[in-house]
N, C-alpha and C positions, 0 to 999 in steps of 0.2 A: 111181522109187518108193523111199519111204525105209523107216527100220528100221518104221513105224508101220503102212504098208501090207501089212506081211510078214506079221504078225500081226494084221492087222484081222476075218481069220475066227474068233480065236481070243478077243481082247479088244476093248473098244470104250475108248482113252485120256480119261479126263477128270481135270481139276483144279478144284477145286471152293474156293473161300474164301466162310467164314460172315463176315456183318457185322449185327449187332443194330443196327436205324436204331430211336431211342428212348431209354427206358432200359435201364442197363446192372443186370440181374439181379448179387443175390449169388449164387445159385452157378448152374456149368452145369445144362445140362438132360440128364438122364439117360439122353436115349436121343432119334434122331434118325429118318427116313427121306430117302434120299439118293436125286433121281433124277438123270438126265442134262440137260444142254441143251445148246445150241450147241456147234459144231464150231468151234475157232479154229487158224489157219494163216498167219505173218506170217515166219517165220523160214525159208528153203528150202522144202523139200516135207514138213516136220514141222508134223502136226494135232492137236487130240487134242479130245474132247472137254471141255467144262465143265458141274459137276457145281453141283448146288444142294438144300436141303432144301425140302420139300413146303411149309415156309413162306416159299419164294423165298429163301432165305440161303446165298450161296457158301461153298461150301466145298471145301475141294484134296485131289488124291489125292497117299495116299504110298508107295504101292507101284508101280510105273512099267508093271508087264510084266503084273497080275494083270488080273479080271474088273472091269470099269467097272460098278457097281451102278448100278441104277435100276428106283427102287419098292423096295430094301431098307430093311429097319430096322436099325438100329446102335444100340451101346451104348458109355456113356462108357468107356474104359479106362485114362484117366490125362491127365498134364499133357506140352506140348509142351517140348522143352528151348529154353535160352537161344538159341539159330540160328533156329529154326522160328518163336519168339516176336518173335524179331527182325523177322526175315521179314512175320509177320501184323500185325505193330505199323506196317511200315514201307511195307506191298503194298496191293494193292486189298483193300476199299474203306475203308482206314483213310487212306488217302495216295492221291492219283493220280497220274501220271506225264507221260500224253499229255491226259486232258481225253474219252479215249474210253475206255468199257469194256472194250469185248474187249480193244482192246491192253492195258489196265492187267491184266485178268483174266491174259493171254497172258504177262505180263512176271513177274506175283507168280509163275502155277505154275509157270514155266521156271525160277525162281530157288530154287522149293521143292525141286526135282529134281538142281538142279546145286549144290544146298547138300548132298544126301543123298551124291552123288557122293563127299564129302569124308571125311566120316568112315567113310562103307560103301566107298570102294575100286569101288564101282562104277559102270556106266556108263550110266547112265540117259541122260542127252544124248549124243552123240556129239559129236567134236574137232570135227567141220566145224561142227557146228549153234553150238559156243562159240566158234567163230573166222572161218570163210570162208564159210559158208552164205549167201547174200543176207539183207540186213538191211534192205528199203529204207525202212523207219519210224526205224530206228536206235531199234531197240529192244534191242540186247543192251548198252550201255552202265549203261542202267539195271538189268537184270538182274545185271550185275557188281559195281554198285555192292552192290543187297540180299545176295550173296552172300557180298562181303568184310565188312559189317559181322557177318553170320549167325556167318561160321566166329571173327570176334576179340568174339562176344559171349559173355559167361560170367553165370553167373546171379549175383547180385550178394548177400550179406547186409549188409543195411543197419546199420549201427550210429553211436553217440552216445557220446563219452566229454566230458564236460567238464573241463578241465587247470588247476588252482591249484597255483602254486609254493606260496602262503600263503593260511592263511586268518585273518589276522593284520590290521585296519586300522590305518594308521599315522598317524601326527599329518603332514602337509607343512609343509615351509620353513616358511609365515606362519603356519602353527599355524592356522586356519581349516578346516582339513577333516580330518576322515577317509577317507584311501583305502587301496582293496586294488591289491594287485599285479594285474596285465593278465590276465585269464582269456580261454583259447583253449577252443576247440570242435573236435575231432577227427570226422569224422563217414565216412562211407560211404553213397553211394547216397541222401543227402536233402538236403533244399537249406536253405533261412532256415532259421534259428533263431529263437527267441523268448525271454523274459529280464521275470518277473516278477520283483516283491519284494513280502514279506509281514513286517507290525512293523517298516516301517523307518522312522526317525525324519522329521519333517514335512521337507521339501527332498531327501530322499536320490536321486539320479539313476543312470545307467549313462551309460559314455560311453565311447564307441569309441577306434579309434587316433589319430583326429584333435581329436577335444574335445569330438565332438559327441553329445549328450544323444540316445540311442539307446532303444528296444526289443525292436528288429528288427534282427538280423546276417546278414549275408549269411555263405555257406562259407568260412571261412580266416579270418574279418575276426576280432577282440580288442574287449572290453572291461574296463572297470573299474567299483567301486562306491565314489561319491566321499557322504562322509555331512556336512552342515554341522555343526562343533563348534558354533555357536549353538542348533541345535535340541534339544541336550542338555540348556541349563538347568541346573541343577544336579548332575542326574546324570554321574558318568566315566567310565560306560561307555555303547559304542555296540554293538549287536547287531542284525545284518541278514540275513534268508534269503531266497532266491534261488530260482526253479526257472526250470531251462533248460529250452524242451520245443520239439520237434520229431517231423516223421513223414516217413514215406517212401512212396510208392505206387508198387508194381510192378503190372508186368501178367502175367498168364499166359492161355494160350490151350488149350483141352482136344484131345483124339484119340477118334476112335470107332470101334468096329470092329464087321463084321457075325460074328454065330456061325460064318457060312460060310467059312473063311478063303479061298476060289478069289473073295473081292471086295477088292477095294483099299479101304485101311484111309484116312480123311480128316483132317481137321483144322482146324479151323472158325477164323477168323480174329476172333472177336468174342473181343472183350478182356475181360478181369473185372480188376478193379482189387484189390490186396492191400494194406489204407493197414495199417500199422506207426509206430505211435506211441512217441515216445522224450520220457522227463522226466527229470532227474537234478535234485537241491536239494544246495544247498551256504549253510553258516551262518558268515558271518563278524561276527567278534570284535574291535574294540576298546576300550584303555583308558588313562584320561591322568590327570593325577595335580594333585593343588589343595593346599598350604600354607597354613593362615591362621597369620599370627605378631600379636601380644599383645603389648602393650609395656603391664606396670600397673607399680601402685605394690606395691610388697611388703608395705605394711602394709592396704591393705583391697582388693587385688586388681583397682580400678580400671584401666581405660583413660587411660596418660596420652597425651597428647597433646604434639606438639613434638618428640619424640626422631629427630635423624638415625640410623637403620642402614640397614644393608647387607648379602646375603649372599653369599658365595662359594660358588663349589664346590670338590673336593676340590686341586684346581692352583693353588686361591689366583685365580681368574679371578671378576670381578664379576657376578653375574649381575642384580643391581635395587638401589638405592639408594632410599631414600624417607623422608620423614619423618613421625613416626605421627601421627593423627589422634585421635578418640576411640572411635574402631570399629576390630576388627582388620584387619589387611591383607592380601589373598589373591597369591598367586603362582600361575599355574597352567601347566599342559604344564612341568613340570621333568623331565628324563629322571630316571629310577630312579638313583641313588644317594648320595653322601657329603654333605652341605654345612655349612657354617657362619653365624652369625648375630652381628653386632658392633654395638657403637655406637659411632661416631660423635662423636654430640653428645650431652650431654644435655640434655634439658626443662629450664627453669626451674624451679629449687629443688630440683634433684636433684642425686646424685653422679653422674657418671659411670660407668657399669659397665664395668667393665675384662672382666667374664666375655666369655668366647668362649664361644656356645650353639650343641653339634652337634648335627645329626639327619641322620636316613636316610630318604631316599624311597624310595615303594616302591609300584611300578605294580600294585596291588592294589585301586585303585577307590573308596578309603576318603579321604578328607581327612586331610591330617598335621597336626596344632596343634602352634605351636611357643611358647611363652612367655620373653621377657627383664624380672625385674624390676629397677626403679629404687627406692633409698631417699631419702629425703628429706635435703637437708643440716640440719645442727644449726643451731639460731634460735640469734643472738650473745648474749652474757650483757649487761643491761640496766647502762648506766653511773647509779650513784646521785644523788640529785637534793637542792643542800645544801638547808637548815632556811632560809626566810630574817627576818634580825633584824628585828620589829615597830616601824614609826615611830611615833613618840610626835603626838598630835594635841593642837592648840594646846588644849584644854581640858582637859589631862591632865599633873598636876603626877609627874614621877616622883621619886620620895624615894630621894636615894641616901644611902645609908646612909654614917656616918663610919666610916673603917677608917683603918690604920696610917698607910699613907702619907700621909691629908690632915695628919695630927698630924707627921707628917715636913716636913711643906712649910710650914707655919707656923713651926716653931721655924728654920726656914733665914731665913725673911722674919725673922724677930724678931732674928737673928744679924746681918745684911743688914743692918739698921736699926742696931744697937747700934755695928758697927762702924762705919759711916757717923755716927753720934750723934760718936762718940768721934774721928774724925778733923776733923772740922769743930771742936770744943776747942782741938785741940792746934793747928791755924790760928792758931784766935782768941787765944790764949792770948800767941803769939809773935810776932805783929804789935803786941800793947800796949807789949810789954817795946822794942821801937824806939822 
């Protein structure tokens, strides 16, 4: 005869676990009637009874040595701790073990008792009944098992941190995207996460550690928020918020006890569910920077067209080369700071501008305007065109006038003649005289 039969005049043993088959109520019910049923006996020559409410819902004792109620009423007194919750979470008739009642009923109360064992110091089962007693079901394995998880369970508070080094979006390599730094999810006691976005510009994605366009994160895993620079259009800045939202659902199981304290106290195995719901938002920021530069004419502020430049930045390193058009020209994503602006070549019918044009970028979201003028070179001065002398037309006597000279050139002829007169004489004259 074992310890149970010693006191069988005194007490009547039962274990009793509640299971709500249905739906699960939000809150306990206030108050219970606990009666007896079956007598179970699989482990040695230790029996006890099992205990049920007048609506057939197991439920277990937790007092080992008191009076086993039946047809008492009982009233709620509080919440089971993390071991007992364990235990009901894990026992009949939330889990089954063998596929048989009794034994599953037989395995949940033994494990409720030899869990109490733990932190009361007492001894509700006996060493044979946990070690050598006949087991021919091989039933106390399982009961070991619900016991060690009972005594390393701890009641858990659930929480949600979401982790941003930056919330700062940054231009990548090919200048095509905005993204943030990897956002981690810190959490306790809840599982997925979830990953809205609200105003984020048309394309904007999330995407995990691998690339892949995500909404859904599992515990531990990383995302980012990658935003397309095309979908900005003209705007430089991009602005993106975010809510991270998750929840948790614990379970808790109640205790009830009769006015009478000479009745052992139960604990009903019907779970109630405590869902705790977690959001955090977080709003990222970025911004990239556009140059339009201007190539006119200094005197009516036109667009010329044709001018090679170029600008540098502060080291003297080329950053774009082009020749102007009749529209300004834009440069865009230049990092924030120093550069310069030259030419090259100039247009046709201009001088060369030898000015060096600085400006400063400045990731402020504004467009910078940058203007180089060109003057026009000087028109060459026009070579004079002579007079020319009017031909005289055969119908057209022109009367030139007598002046010195022709009275010069006549008295030469008349001289001409005179001396010619006069040498032909003196011939004639000396050939007679022969």
């Amino acid at each position: 005869m074992n310890k149970f039969t010693k006191y069988l005049s005194f007490i009547v043993l039962a274990i009793s676990s509640c299971f709500m088959v249905g739906n699960v109520k939000a809150a306990a019910p206030s108050s219970i009637t606990v009666t007896s049923g079956e007598r179970l006996s699989y482990i040695g020559n230790t029996y006890f009874a099992a205990l049920q409410t007048t609506g057939g819902e197991v439920v277990y004792c937790l007092d080992f040595w008191k009076q086993t109620p039946n047809g008492v009423g009982m009233s709620l007194t509080g919440e089971g701790d993390a071991g007992l919750t364990y235990i009901m979470q894990n026992g009949y008739p939330n889990k089954s073990f063998t596929g048989n009642a009794s034994m599953d009923k037989f395995i949940t109360a033994s494990a409720v008792w030899w869990y109490l064992d733990h932190p009361n110091g007492t001894g509700n089962l006996s060493t044979a009944f946990k070690t050598t007693d006949s087991d021919p079901n091989n039933l106390r394995p399982h009961m070991q098992r619900l016991v060690s998880g009972a005594v390393a369970a701890k009641t858990t508070n659930a929480s949600m941190s979401v982790n941003a080094s930056s919330t700062t979006l940054s231009l990548t390599s090919d200048q095509k995207y905005f993204e943030s730094a990897y956002i981690t999810v810190s959490s306790v006691g809840i599982g997925s996460y979830n990953v809205s976005l609200t105003n984020a510009p048309s394309g904007t994605v999330l995407l995990d550690g691998s690339g892949n366009v995500k909404t859904s994160f599992a515990p531990g895993s990383k995302f980012k928020v990658r935003v397309p620079v095309s979908s900005l259009g003209s705007n430089l800045k991009a602005s993106v918020s975010l809510d991270v939202t998750s929840s948790s659902t614990t379970y808790k199981v109640y205790k009830y006890a009769s006015s009478n304290s000479a009745y052992q106290r139960v604990v009903s195995p019907k779970l109630y569910p405590v869902t705790k719901s977690f959001k955090q938002s977080l709003q990222f920021n970025g911004v990239t920077t556009r140059v339009s530069i201007s190539k006119q004419d200094i005197t009516n502020k036109k667009e010329v067209p044709g001018a090679k430049l170029t600008v540098k930045d502060k080291k003297g390193k080329v950053i774009e080369t082009w020749t102007s058009t009749d529209k300004p020209h834009y440069i865009s994503h230049l990092p924030a700071g120093e550069y310069t602006l030259e030419e090259i070549i100039a247009p046709k019918g201009y001088v060369l501008s030898k000015e060096t044009v600085s400006f400063t970028v400045t990731a402020n979201g504004v467009e910078k305007s940058v203007v180089m003028y060109n003057k026009k070179q000087d028109a060459p001065k026009p070579t004079p065109t002579p007079t020319p002398t009017p031909t005289p037309t055969p119908d057209e006597v022109i009367e030139v006038p007598k002046t010195a000279s022709s009275i010069s050139m006549i008295i030469y002829i008349i001289g001409f003649m005179s001396l010619a007169g006069g040498g032909g004489l003196i011939y004639y004259n000396a050939k007679l005289k022969k």
